[in-house]
C-alpha positions, 0 to 999 in steps of 0.5 A: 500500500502506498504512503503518498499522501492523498490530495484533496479534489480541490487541489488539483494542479491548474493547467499552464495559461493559454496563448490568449491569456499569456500576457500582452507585450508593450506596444511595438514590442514583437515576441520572437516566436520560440525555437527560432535560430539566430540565422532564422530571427536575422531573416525575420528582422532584416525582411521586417526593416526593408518593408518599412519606411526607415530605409527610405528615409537613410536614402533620402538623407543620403541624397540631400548630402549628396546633392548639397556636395554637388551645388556647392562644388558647383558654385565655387568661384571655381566651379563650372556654374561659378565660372559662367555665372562670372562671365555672365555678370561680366557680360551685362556690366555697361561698356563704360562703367563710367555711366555708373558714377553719372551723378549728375544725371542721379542727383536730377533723378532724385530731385525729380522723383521726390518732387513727383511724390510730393505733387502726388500726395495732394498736399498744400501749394505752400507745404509743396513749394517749402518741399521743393525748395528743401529737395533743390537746397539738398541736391544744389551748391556744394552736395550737387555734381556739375556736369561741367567745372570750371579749372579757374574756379576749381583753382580759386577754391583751392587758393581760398582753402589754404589763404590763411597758412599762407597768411602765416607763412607769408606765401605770395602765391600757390604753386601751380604747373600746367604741362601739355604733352601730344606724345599719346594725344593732346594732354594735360597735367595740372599739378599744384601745391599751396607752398610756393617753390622759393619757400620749398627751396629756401626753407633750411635743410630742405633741398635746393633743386626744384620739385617735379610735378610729381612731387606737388601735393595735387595733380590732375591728368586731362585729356583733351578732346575735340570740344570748345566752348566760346572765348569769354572776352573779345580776342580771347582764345576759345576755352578748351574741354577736358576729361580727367582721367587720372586725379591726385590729393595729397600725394595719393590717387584718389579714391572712393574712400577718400575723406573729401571736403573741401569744395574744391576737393568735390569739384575735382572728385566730380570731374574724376568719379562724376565724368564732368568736363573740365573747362580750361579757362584759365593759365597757370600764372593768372593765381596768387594769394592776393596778398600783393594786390 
């Protein structure tokens, strides 16, 4: 007879859980199915990826970079599309980059247009008029860029500029040099320096020869063309026209950034950057300070 002992009705061993009362994975979380071997589980994941959208999006990722790599080799200045975009520009810029600087044309421009907008708004005949007469104050005088600049008064200007060192220094006269050459046309250098060359020569240890022209502080090249205007006086030789192609202040070419003044100073930057015309109305020798008279 056995001794096991004797389990009541009740205390029968329950069943293992079924399949639909095992519990739920976390959401997204796939249970591998049992038994299945690594090589077997490797297929399983590798086919699951390549039905999904992440490999679309690896691709897609990988042709901005690709494609930002190409457009930017592309155009660097010294790429194909930065090439043809240089030559492009170039081909469009004017033929005389000159017109660029037409000031005068711009000032009469924007004189123009404001006083359009002004008559447009419908405003008071007096509030118009005190417009008008800002807009001409602003763009006259001084602030304006003549199409034409007189050499006599451009020199008058440069004279009245440094009247009072040469009170000082008792200077009688500025130097100032005209020189014509035909060598590549007709041509003229102007070139002038508020200090007299006696007081240059004879100040101390200063050297006695006489300065070049390059060597007074300003100086203007001019082309002469073909233009004259009518003499100003009976007997009087007509007054040639000029173009200033090359221009020096203070022993430096002139340039954009220049600090620049003086009315004279604006009148030689107008017949340089402006393309104004010179008129040659004058000699080197009519100029003095004023001191002697």
């Amino acid at each position: 007879m056995s001794n096991a002992p004797v389990l009541p009705t009740d205390a029968v061993q329950a069943p293992a859980p079924t399949a639909a009362e095992a519990p739920a994975a976390a959401p997204g979380v796939q249970i591998p199915a049992r038994g299945l071997t690594l090589e077997q589980l490797m297929v399983e994941r590798v086919s699951a990826y390549a039905v999904s959208d992440r490999p679309r999006e690896l691709i897609d990722e990988g042709l901005d970079k690709l494609f930002k790599s190409v457009v930017d080799d592309l155009t660097r200045s010294y790429g194909d599309l930065g090439k043809a975009i240089k030559e492009a520009l170039a081909a469009a810029m004017p033929a005389g980059v000159s017109d660029i600087f037409e000031l005068t044309r711009y000032n009469a421009l924007v004189a123009n247009q404001l006083k359009q907008r002004w008559e447009a708004s419908a405003v008071g005949d007096q509030l118009l008029q005190q417009a008008n007469k800002s807009i001409d104050a602003v763009l006259s005088g001084d602030g304006l860029v003549k199409g034409e600049v007189s050499l006599q008064e451009l020199l008058e200007a440069f004279i009245e500029d440094n009247k009072e060192r040469a009170a000082e220094e008792r200077w009688s006269a500025p130097e100032i040099r005209f020189e014509e050459s035909d060598t590549y046309g007709p041509t003229l250098v102007v070139a002038f320096d508020p200090e007299p060359e006696e007081s240059h020569r004879g100040g101390g240890l200063r050297s006695s020869r006489r300065r070049y022209d390059h060597e007074l502080k300003h100086r203007m090249q001019i082309r002469i063309t073909d233009e004259t205007r009518p003499a100003p006086f009976p007997h009087h030789p007509v007054i040639r026209v000029g173009e200033v192609y090359a221009a020096t202040l203070d022993d430096k070419k002139i340039a954009l950034d220049m600090q620049i003044y003086t009315p004279w100073e604006k009148q030689l930057a107008a017949l340089y950057f402006g393309n104004a015309k010179l008129l040659i109305d004058c000699d080197a020798d009519d100029f003095t300070y004023g001191f002697d008279d």
